[in-house]
N, C-alpha and C positions, 0 to 999 in steps of 0.2 A: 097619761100614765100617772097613779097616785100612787107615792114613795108610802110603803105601806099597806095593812089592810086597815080596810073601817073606814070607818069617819076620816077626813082628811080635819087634822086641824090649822094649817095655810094653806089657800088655796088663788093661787095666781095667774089670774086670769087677764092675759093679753096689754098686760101693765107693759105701758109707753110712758117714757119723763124725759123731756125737752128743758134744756137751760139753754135761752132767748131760740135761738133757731137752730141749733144740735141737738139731734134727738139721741142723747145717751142710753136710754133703755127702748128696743126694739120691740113690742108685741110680746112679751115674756109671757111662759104660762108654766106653771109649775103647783106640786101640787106634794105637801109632807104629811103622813100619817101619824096620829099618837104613838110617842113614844120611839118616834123613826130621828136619825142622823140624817140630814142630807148636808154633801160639801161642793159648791161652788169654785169650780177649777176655771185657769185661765190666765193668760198675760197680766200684766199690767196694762191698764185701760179698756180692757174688758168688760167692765161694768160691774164685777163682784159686790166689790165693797159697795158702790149704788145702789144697788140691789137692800143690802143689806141696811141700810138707810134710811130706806123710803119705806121697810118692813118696819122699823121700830120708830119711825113717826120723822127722823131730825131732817129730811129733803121732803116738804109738806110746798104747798100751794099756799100765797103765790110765790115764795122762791123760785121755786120751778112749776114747770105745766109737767101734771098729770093726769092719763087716763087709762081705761079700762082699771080693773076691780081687782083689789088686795082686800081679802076675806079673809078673818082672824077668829077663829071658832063661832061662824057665824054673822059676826058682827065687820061692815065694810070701809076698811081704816081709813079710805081715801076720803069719806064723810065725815070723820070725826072734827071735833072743835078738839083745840088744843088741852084744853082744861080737861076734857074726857081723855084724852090717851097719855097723859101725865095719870089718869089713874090706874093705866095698861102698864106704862112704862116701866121697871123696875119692879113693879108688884107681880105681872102676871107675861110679861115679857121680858128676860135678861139682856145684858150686853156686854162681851165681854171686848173693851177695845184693842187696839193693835200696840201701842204705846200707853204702858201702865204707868211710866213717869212723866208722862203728858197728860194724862186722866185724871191721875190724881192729886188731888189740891194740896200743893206743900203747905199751906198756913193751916192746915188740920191735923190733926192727929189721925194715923189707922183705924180705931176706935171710932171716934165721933163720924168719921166716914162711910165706918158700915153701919152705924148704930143709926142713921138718918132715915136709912130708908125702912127698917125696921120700926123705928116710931112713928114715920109717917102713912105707914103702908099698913103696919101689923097691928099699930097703938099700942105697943108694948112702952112701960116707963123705965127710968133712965135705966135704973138695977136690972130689969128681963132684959132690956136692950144689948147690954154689957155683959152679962151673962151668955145670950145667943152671941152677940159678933164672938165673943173667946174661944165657943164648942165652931164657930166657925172658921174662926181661925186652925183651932184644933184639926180640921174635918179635911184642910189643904195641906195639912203638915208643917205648918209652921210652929217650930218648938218654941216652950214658955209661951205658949198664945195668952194670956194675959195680960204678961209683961209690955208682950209685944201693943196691945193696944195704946199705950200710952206713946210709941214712939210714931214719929214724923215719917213721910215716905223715904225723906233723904238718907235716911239710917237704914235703911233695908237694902237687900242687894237686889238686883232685877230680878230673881225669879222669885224673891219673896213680894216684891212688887207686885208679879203678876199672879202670885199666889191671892194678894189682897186682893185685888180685881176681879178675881173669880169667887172670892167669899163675897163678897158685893155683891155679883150681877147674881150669886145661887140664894143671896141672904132670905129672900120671899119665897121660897121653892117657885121660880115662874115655871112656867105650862112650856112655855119655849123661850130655849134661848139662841140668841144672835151670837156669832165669836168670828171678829174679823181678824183675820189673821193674829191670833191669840198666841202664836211662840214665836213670830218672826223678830223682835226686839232681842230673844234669846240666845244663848250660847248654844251651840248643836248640844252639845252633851246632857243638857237637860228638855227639850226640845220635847221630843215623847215622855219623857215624866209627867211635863206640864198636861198634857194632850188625856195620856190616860188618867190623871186625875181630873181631870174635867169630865172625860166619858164616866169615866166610875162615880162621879157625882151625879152626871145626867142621870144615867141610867139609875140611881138608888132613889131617885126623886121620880121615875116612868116620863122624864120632859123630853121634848123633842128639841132638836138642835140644827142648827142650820150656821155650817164652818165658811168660811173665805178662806181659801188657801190656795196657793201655789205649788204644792210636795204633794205630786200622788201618791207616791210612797204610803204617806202620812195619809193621807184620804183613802186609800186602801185599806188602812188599818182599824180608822176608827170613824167612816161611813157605810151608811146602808146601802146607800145609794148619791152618787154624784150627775151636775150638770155643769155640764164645759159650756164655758160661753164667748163670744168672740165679736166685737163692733158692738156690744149690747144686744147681742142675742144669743138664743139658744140653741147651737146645731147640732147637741148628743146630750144623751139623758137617759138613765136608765141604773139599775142593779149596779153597785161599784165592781164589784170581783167580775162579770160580766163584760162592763164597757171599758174598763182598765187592763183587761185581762187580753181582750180582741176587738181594740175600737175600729169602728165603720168609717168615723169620718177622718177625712186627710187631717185635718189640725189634730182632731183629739190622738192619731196615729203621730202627727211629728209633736206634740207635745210628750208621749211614752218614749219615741227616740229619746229625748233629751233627757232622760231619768239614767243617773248612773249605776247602777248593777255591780257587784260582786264580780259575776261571769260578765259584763259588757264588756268586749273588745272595742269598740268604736261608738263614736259619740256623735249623733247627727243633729245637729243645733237649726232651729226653724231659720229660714232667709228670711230678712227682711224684717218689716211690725207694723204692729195694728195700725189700721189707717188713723186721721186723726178727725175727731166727729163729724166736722164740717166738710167731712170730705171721701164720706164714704161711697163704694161703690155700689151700683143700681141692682146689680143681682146678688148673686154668691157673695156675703162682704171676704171671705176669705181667698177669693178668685184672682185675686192678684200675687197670691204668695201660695197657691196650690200648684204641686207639679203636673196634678189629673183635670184641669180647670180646662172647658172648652168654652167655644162659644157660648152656649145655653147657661153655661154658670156666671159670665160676665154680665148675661144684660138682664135674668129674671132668676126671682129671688125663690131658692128650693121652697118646701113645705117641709114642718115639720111633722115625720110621719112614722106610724111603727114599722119597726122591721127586726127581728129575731134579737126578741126578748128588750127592744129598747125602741127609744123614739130619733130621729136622724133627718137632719137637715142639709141634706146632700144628693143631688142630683147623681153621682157617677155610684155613690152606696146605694141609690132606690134601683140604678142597671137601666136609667132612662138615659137617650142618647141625646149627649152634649155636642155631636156636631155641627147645629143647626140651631138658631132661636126659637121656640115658639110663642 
């Protein structure tokens, strides 16, 4: 299934990443169209933010082992030398990270930080440079954006922090961008502010985006399309208003439990957590914390497969019978 029409511009094909003998990314395959959202749901240790890592180059070989093919409009990233995808990085791939007072470098100015990638990337000099970061300041809503260039991150509050971080990772208009958990440092109350200035950014640039989050709520809102993933892998995927709306599989189903509602009377919190890499099971990895799990789900691993209007990796969602191995 390709998130999108057209041309798909990421295209993830059966991408496996091992650190020494835990294999933290399962056979992944995924696939975002120009111009499309997709959000990555899921536990922590799920694999998201890996995911989103080894997309924008920082989990490369040999750090870790990787295989099967991460295709970046074309061109196949797991090949690249490092010196090439520092040309990708920031110029024609974003990133927006999860800790904007850990990102950004206190012994710099705001300014000097977005104006880097803009002279390295665009060769604009100092004046264009400092002109663009200020309409880009301007563009996140940071008042007196100017002024603002001159000061230090410490001087800023956290959502103008992560205001910075996003005039950064949009400073190149990239083609796509990465945003790992982009408002979880944040106060709720500004939380979707952050979110729809980011989409209303994406969107006015046509870039595609690919979110880490945890809030389907939030991934309801401002996805096209999400993939829940669980042990490093992908067991539903498909249309967000769709698979959020009536998911197939038992997790992505006690994952919606846990979402608090206006009208929810009662609140059903998953049993139990992800297994830990080194120690996953042989078939179903969720088979140990499914209430629908029989035999067939313990010892052999479903397929990821279509089934109304999505893809699903679940033996008891395909209506094949788990009371026996095959």
């Amino acid at each position: 299934m390709t998130t999108g029409t057209g041309e798909a511009l990421l295209r993830i094909d059966r991408l496996s990443l091992k650190r020494g003998r835990n294999t933290v990314l399962d056979e992944v395959s995924l696939s975002l169209g120009r111009g499309r959202s997709l959000g990555l749901l899921g536990e922590s240790g799920a694999g998201k933010s890996t995911l989103a890592m080894a997309i924008i180059g920082l989990l490369r070989e040999p750090e870790v082992g990787l295989s099967g093919s991460l295709v970046f409009d074309g061109t196949e990233l797991t090949e690249l030398s490092e010196s090439r995808f520092q040309t990708l990085r920031g110029r024609r791939i974003g990133l927006i990270f999860q800790d904007a007072m850990g990102s950004l470098d206190p012994c710099f100015t705001v300014g000097s930080q977005i104006c880097e990638p803009l002279r390295r990337h665009l060769k604009l000099d100092k004046r264009q440079a400092l002109d663009r970061a200020a309409q880009l300041l301007d563009s996140v809503g940071i008042p007196d954006a100017r002024a603002r260039l001159s000061a230090y991150p410490h001087q800023l509050s956290g959502g103008m922090q992560q205001r910075v971080m996003i005039a950064i990772a949009l400073a190149c208009d990239p083609e796509l961008l990465i945003a790992d958990e982009p408002t979880s440092a944040l106060d709720v109350t500004i939380q979707a502010q952050i979110m729809t200035l980011v989409m209303d950014r994406v969107r006015a640039l046509g870039s595609s985006a690919v979110f880490v989050l945890h809030d389907l709520a939030l991934a309801a809102q401002v996805c096209d399309e999400v993939a829940v993933m669980y042990g490093g892998q992908i067991v539903e995927t498909g249309p967000s208003a769709l698979l959020l709306g009536s998911p197939l599989h038992p997790y992505t189903q006690g994952l919606r439990a846990c979402v608090v509602e206006l009208d929810s009377h009662e609140l059903e919190p998953l049993a139990g957590n992800v297994p830990d890499p080194g120690d996953m099971p042989p078939g179903c990895r969720f088979a140990t914390r499914c209430p629908k799990a029989g035999p067939r789900c313990t010892q052999v691993r479903p397929p990821l497969v279509e089934l109304e209007g999505r893809r699903v990796a679940c033996w008891v969602a395909q209506g094949e019978p788990v009371g026996v191995a095959s």
